[in-house]
C-alpha positions as CSV (number, residue, x, y, z in Angstrom):
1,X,-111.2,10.7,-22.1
2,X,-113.9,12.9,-20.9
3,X,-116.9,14.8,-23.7
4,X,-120.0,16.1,-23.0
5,X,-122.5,16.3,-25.6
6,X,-124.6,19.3,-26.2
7,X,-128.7,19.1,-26.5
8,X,-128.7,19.3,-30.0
9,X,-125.8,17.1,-31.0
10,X,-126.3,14.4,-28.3
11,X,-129.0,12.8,-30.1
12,X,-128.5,9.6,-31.5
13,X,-130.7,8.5,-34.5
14,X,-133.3,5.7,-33.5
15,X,-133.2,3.9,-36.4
16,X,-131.9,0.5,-37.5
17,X,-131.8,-2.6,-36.1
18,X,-131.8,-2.1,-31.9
19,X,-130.0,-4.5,-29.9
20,X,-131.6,-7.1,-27.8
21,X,-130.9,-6.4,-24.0
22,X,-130.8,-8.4,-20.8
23,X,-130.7,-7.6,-17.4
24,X,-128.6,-9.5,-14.7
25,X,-130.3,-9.0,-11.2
26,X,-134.0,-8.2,-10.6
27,X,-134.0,-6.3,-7.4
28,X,-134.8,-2.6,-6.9
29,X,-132.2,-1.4,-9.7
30,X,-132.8,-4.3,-11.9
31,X,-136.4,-4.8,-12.8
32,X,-136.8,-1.2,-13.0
33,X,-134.3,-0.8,-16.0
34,X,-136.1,-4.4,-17.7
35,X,-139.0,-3.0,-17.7
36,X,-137.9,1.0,-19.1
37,X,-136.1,0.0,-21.5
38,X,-138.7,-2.6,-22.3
39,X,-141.2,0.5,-22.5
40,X,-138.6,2.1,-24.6
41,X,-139.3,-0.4,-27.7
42,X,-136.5,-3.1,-26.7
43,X,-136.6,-6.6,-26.9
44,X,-135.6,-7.5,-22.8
45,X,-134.8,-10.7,-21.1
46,X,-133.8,-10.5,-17.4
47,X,-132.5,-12.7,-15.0
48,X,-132.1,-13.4,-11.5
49,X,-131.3,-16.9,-9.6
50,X,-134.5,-16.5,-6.8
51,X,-136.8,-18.3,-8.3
52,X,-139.9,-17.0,-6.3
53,X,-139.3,-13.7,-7.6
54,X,-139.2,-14.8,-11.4
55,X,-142.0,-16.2,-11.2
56,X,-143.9,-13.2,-9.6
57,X,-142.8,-10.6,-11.7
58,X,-142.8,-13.1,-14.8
59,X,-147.1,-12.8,-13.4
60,X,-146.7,-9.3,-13.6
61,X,-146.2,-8.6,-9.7
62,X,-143.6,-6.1,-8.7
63,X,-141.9,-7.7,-5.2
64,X,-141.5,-3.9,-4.3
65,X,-143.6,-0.9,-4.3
66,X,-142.7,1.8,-7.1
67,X,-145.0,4.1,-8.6
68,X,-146.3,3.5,-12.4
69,X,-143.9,0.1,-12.4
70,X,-146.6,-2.4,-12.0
71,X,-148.5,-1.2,-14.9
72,X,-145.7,-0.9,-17.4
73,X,-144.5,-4.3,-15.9
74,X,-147.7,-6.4,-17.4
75,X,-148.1,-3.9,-20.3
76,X,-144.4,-5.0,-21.7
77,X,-145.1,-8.5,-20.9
78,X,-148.6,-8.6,-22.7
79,X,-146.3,-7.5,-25.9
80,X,-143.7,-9.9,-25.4
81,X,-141.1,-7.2,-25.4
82,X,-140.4,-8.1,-21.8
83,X,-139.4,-11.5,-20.6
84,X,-138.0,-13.4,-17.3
85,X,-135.5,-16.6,-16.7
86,X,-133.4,-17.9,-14.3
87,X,-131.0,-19.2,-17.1
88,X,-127.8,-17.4,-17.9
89,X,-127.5,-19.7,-20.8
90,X,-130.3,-18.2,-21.8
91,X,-129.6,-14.3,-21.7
92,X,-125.9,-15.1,-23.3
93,X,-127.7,-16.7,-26.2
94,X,-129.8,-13.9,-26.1
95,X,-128.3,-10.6,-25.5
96,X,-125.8,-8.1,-27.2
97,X,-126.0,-5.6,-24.7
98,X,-125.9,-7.4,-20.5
99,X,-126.9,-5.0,-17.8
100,X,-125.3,-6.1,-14.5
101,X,-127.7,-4.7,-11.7
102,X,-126.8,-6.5,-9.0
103,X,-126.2,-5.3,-5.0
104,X,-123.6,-4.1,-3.5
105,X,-124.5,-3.6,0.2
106,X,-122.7,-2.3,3.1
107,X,-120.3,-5.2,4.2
108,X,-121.0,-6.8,7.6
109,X,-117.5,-6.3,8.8
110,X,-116.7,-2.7,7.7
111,X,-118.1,0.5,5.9
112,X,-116.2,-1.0,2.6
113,X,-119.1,-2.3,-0.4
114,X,-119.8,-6.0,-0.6
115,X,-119.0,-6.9,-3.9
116,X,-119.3,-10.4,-3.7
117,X,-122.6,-10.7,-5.8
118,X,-121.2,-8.5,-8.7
119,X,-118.3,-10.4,-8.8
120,X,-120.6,-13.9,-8.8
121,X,-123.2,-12.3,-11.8
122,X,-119.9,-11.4,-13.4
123,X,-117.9,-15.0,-13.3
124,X,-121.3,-16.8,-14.1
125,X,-122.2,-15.1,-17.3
126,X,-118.7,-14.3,-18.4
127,X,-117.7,-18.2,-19.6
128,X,-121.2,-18.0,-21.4
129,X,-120.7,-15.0,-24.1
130,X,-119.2,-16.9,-27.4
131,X,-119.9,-14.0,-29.7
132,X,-119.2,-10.2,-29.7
133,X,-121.6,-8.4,-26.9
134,X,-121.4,-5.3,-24.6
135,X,-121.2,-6.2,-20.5
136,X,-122.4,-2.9,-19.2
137,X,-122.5,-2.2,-15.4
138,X,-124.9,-0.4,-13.5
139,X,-124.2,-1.1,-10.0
140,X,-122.7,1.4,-7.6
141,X,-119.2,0.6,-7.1
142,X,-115.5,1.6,-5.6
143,X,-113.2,2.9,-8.0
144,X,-111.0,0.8,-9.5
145,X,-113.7,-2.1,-9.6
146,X,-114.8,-1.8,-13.7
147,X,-111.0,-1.9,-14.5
148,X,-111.1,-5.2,-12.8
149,X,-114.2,-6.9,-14.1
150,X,-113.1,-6.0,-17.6
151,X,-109.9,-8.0,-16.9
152,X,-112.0,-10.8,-15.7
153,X,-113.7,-10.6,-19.2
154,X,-110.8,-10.8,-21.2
155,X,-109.9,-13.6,-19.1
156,X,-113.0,-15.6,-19.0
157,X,-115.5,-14.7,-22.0
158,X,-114.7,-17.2,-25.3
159,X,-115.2,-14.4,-27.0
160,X,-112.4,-12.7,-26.4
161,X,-110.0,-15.6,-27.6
162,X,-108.0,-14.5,-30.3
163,X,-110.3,-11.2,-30.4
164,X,-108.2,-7.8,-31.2
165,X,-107.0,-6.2,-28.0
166,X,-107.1,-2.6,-29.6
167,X,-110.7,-2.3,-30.9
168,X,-111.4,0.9,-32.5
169,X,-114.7,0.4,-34.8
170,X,-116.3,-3.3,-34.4
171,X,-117.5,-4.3,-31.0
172,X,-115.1,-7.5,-31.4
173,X,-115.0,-10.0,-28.5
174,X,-116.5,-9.0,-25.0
175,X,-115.8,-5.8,-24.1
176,X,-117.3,-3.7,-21.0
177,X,-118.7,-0.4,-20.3
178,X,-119.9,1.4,-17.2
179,X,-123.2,3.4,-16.6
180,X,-124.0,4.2,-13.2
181,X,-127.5,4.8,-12.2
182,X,-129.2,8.0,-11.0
183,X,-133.1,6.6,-9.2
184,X,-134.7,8.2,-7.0
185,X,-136.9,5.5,-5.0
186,X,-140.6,7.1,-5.8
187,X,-139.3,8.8,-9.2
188,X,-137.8,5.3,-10.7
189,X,-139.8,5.2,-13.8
190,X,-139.3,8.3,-14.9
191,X,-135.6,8.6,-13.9
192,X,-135.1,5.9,-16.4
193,X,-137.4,6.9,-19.0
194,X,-136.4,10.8,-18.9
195,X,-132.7,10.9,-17.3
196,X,-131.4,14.3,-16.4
197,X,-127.9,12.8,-17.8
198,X,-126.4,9.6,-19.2
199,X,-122.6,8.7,-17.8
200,X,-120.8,6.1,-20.5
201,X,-117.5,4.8,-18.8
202,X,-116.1,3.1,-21.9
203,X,-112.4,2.1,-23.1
204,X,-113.6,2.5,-26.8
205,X,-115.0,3.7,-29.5
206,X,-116.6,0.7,-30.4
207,X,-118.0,0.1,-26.8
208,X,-119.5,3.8,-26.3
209,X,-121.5,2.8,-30.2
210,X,-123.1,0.2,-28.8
211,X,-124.0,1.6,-25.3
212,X,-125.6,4.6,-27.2
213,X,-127.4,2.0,-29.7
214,X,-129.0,0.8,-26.3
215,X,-129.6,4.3,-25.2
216,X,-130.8,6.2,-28.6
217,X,-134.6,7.0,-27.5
218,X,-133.6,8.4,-24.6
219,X,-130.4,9.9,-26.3
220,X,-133.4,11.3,-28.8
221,X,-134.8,13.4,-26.2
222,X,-131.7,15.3,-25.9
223,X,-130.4,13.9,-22.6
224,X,-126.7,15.2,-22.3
225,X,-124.5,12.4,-22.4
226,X,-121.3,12.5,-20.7
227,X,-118.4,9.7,-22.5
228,X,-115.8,9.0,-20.0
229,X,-113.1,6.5,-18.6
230,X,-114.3,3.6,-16.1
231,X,-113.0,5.0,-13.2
232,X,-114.5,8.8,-13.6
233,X,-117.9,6.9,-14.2
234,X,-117.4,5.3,-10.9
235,X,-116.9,8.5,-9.0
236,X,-119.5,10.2,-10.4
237,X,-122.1,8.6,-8.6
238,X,-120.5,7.8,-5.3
239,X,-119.3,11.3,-5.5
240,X,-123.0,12.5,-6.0
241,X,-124.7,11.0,-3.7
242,X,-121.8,12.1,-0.8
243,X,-122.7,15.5,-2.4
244,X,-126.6,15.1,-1.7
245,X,-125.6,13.7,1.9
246,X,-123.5,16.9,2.8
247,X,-126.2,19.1,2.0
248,X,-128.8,16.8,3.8
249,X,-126.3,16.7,6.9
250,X,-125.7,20.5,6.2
251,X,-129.2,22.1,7.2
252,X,-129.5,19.5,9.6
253,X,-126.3,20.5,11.6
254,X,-128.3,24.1,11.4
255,X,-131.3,22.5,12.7
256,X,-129.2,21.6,16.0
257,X,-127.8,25.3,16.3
258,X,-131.1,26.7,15.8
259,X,-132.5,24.2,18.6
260,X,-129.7,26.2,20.6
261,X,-131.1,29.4,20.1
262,X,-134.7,29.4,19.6
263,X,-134.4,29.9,15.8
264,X,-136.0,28.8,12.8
265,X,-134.2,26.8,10.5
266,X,-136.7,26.7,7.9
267,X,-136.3,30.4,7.6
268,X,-132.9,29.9,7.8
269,X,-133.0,27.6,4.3
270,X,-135.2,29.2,2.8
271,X,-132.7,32.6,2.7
272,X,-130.0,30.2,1.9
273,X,-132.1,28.7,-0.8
274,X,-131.6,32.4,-2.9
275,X,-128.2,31.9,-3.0
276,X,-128.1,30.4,-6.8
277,X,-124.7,29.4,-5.8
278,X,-126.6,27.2,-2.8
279,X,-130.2,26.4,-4.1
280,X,-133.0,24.8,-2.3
281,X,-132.9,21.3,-3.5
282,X,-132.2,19.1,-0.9
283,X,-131.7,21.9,1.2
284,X,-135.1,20.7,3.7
285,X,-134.3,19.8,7.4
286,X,-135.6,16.6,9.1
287,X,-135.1,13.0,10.8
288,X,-131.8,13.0,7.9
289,X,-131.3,10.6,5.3
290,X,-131.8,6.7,4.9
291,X,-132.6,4.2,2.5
292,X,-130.5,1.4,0.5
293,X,-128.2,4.1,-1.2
294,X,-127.0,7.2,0.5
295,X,-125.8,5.6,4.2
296,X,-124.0,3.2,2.5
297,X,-122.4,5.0,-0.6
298,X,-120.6,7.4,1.4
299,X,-119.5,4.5,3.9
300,X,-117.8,2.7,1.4
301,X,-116.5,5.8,-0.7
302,X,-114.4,6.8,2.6
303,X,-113.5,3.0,2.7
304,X,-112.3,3.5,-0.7
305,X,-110.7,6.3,-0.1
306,X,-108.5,5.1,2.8
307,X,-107.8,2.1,0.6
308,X,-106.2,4.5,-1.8
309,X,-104.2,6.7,0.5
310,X,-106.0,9.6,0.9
311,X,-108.3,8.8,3.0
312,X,-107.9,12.1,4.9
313,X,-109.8,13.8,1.8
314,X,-112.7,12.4,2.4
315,X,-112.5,12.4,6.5
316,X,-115.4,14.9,6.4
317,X,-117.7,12.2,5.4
318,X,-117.7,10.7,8.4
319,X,-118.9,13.6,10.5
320,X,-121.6,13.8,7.6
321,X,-122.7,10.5,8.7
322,X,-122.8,11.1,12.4
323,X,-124.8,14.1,11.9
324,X,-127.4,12.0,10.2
325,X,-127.6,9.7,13.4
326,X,-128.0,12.0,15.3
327,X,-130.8,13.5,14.0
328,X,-132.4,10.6,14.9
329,X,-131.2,10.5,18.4
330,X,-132.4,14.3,18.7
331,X,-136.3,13.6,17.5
332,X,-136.1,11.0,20.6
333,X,-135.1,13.9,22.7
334,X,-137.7,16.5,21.4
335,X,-140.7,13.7,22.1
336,X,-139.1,13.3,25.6
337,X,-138.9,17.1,26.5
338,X,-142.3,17.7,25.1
339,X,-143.2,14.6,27.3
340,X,-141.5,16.3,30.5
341,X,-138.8,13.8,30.1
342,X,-140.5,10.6,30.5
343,X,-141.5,8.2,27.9
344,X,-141.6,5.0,29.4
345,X,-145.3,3.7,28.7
346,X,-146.5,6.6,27.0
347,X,-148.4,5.4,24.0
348,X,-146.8,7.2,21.3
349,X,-147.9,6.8,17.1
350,X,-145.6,7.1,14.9
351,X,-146.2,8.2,11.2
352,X,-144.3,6.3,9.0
353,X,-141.8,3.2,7.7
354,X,-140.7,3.7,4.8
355,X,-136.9,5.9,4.4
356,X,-138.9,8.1,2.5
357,X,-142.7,8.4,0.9
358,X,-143.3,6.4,-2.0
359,X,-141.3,3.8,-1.1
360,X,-141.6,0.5,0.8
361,X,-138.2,0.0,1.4
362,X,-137.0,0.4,5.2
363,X,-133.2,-0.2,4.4
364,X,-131.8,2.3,7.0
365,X,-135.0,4.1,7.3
366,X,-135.1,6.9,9.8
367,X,-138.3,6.6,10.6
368,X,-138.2,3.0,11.3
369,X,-134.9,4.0,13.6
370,X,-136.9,6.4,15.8
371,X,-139.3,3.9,16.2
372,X,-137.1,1.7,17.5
373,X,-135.2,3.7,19.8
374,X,-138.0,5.0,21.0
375,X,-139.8,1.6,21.9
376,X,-136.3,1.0,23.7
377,X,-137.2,3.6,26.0
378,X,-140.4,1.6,27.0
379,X,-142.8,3.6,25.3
380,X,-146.0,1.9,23.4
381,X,-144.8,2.2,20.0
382,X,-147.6,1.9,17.1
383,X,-146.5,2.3,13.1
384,X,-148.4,3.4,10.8
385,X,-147.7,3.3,7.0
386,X,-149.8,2.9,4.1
387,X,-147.4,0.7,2.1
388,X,-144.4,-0.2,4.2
389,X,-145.5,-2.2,6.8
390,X,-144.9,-5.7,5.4
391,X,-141.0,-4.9,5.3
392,X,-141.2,-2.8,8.5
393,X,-143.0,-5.7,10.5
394,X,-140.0,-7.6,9.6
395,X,-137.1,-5.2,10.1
396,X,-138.6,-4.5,13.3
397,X,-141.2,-6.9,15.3
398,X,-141.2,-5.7,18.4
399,X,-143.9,-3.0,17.9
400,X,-147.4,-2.9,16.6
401,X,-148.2,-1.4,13.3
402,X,-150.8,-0.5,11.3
403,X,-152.2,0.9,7.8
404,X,-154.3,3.5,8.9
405,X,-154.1,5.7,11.8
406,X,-157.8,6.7,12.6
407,X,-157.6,2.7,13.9
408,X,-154.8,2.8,16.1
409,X,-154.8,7.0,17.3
410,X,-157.1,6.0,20.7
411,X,-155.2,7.3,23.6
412,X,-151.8,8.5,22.0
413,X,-149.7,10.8,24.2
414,X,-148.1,12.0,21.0
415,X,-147.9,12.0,17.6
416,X,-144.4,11.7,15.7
417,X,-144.9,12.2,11.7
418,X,-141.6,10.1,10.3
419,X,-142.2,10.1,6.6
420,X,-143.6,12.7,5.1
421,X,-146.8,10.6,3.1
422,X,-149.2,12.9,1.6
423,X,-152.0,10.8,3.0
424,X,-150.1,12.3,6.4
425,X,-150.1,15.8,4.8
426,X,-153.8,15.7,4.7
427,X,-154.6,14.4,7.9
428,X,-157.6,16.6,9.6
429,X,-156.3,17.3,13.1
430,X,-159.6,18.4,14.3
431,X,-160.5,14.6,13.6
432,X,-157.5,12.9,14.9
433,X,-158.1,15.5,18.1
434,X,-161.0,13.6,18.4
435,X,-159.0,10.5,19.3
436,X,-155.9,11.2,20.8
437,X,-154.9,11.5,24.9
438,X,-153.2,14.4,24.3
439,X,-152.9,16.9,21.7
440,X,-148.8,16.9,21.0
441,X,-147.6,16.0,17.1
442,X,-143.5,16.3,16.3
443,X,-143.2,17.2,12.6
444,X,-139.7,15.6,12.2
445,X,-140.1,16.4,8.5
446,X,-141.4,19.6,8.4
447,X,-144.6,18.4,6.8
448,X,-147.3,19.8,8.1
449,X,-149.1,22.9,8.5
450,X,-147.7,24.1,11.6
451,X,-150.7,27.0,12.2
452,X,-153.3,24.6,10.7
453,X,-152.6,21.9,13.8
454,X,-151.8,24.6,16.3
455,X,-155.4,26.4,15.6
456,X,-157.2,23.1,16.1
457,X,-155.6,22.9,19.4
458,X,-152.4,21.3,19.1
459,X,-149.3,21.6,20.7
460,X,-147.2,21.6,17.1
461,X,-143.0,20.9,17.4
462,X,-140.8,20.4,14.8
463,X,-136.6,20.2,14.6
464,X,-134.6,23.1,14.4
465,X,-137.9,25.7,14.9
466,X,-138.9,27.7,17.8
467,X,-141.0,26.1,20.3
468,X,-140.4,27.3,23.9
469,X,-139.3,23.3,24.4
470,X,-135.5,22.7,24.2
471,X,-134.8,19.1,24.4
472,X,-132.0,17.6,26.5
473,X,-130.1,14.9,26.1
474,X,-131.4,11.5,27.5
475,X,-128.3,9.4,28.0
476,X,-129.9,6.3,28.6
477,X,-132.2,6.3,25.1
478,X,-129.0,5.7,23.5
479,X,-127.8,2.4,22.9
480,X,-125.1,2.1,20.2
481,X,-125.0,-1.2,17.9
482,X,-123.0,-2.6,15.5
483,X,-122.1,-2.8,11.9
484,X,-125.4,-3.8,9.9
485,X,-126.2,-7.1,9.7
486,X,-125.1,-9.4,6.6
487,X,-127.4,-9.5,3.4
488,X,-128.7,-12.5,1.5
489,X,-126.3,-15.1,0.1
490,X,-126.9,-13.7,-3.7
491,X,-126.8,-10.4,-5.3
492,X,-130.5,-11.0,-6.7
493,X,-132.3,-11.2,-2.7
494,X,-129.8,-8.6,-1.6
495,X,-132.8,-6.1,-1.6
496,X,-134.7,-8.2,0.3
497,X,-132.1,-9.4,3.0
498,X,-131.4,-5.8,3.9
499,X,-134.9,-5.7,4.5
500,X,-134.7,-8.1,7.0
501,X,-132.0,-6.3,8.4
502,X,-132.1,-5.1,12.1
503,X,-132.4,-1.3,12.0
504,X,-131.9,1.6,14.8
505,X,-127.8,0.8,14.3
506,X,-125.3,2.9,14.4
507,X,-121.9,2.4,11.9
């Protein structure tokens, strides 16, 4: 079963009674979604079993920086719209429709997903729903996993005893749905609020009338909405996001032949970029891609895949992901050659923490990476990042940070802009001349006003572009580590444990 509504008939009508709505899991995903749909007129109740973090955002305090969400946090809360518990009693008593936003992390013994914190929201709440309610997950997740869970439902939920196995109208018993989630870490809020498209895996009629009764403001706007079967809604977001990583790894594997050649890659994607059949988005060279989604999605999709037999489809994705590392290992390079080959106790500042601006999450974060194989080198490593550096101090301890970089610029060799913050967009280089040893910044994300910094005095590099500098590879700055390190013991501090996570590895 696959449909695809138009703009003008995928509107649902927002009127009648609206269904009350919980949320299992308040990391990242999870209080996001409470507090949208929350700002969307529903009546929300969220859980999660760390206390500490109930009781923070339950004060109004996001335990993560995300544009906008603070405010919209203590606005739903001052109307009562939006509340917090640690009960699951509670939320089944409560709720008609669950969201299950839980983690699924990399597994510390493979590139397959951890679903062990799914699996634990699911066989706590399931025992607990005695009347007629929609489970609907949101977590990223193999294929083949909803079909599974909704067995566990039937097996598990009171509700389902004696209930009508084919359901075509009334929502009878417990029955599940899947909706996989589309955020962009920066863009959250209004990726929920204003979705470029809703994905309903459902196994009835009666199951896609309730999911749309939770979605029908947003359904309102005219949001295409695409109705589907479990496993199809599965793969569309694992399938995505491998997308977005191949065209990330893409220009970046041009970036290294252009470093051959003395070309410009930007050049280069920009005249790709014309190409309506290629386009521009995500179509932007650098340091690759990080955070808590893309490295490990496409990890555990080619687990998945190998799982099912055709893994061989799918062997592609591994090259993708060895690309992305080495971008990394190649920014260490281009600081070394610009540094005639030696950066052992050069004092080098590095812009940046966070995977990607408007973010503090340093889950796989490039930036953070660089950082750290550079300090491995024996180079004076100094961080700075207006947000992040909380989280980085404890992914990574071994180097000195900072929240401004006019305070820690005295005597850099080098400067090596990471994550491309505005506040680093605007930096005045006549200023930060001023303070540094020696005029060299690496643009590792194409940031910057290459002719601005060059006129001021600086020697200006940058991946994949022309410089006169063709870095070599430095054996020795490579040290390869294991599999990422195990997250927290519950899907609700998964976030946070990967946090804590060692980072410069390599899968």
């Amino acid at each position: 079963m696959s449909t695809s509504d138009s703009h003008e008939d995928a509107a649902a009508p927002d009127s009648g009674p609206r269904p009350r709505l919980t949320v299992i899991g308040t990391g990242y995903l999870g209080a996001t979604h409470a507090v949208c749909m929350a700002e969307l007129g529903f009546e929300v109740l969220a859980v999660d079993v760390d206390h500490s973090k109930i009781e923070r955002l339950s004060a109004g305090e996001i335990p993560f920086f995300e544009p906008d969400l603070a405010d919209l946090l203590r606005a739903n809360l001052a109307t009562g719209r939006l509340r917090f518990t640690t009960s699951f009693e509670e939320i089944a008593e409560f709720g008609d429709v669950h969201f299950v936003c839980v983690g699924t992390p990399q597994r510390p013994d493979g590139y397959g997903a951890d679903l062990s914190h799914l699996n634990a929201a699911i066989e706590r709440l399931a025992p607990l729903l005695t009347r007629p309610c929609l489970v609907v997950g949101k977590s990223t997740v193999p294929a083949g996993t909803a079909a599974g869970i909704a067995r566990t439902l039937a097996r598990l939920a009171p509700a389902n005893a004696g209930a009508d196995a084919d359901i075509v109208s009334d929502l009878a018993g417990v029955q599940l749905a899947w909706n996989p989630e589309f955020l962009r870490e920066g863009f959250a809020v209004a990726d929920t609020l204003h979705p470029d498209r809703l994905v309903f895996g459902v196994a009835s009629p009666a199951a896609e009338g309730a999911l749309r009764a939770a979605f029908a403001p947003v359904i309102a706007q005219g949001v295409p909405v695409i109705v589907t079967d479990y496993a199809t809604a599965e793969l569309v977001k694992t399938a995505a996001n491998s997308f977005l990583a191949t065209k990330i790894s893409f220009i970046n594997a041009m970036a290294e032949v252009c470093e051959a050649v003395d070309a410009d890659v930007l050049t280069l994607a920009e005249a790709l970029s014309h190409d309506v059949r290629i386009g521009g988005n995500f179509l932007r060279p650098g340091v690759g891609f990080g955070g808590g989604c893309l490295p490990k999605d496409i990890r555990a999709f080619q687990a998945r895949a190998d799982e099912l037999g055709v893994g061989v489809a799918l062997r592609f994705l591994r090259e993708i992901d060895e690309i992305n590392n080495r971008r990394r290992d190649r920014v260490v390079d281009l600081v070394a050659a610009a540094l005639d080959g030696t950066l052992a106790r050069r004092r080098l500042l590095v812009l940046g923490a966070a995977f990607k601006p408007n973010s503090d999450d340093v889950r796989d974060s490039p930036a953070l990476a660089v950082a750290d194989l550079l300090a491995r080198t024996g180079a004076d490593v100094t961080v700075v990042d207006p947000v992040a550096t909380p989280n980085a101090r404890r992914a990574l301890p071994g180097v000195t940070y900072s929240e401004t970089v006019e305070d820690v610029a005295a005597d850099a060799d080098a400067v090596v802009l990471l994550t491309e913050w505005r506040q680093f967009a605007e930096l005045d280089p006549a200023r930060l001349g001023q303070l540094v040893r020696r005029k060299l910044i690496i643009d590792a994300r194409h940031a910057l006003d290459g002719d601005r910094w060059r006129q001021a005095g600086w020697v200006y590099l940058a991946p994949g572009r022309p410089t006169g500098v063709i870095p070599s590879p430095v054996p020795e700055q490579r040290p390869r580590f294991g599999l990422p390190a195990a997250t927290g013991p519950d899907g609700a501090a998964a976030r946070d444990a990967e946090i804590d996570a060692p980072v410069g590895r390599r899968s």
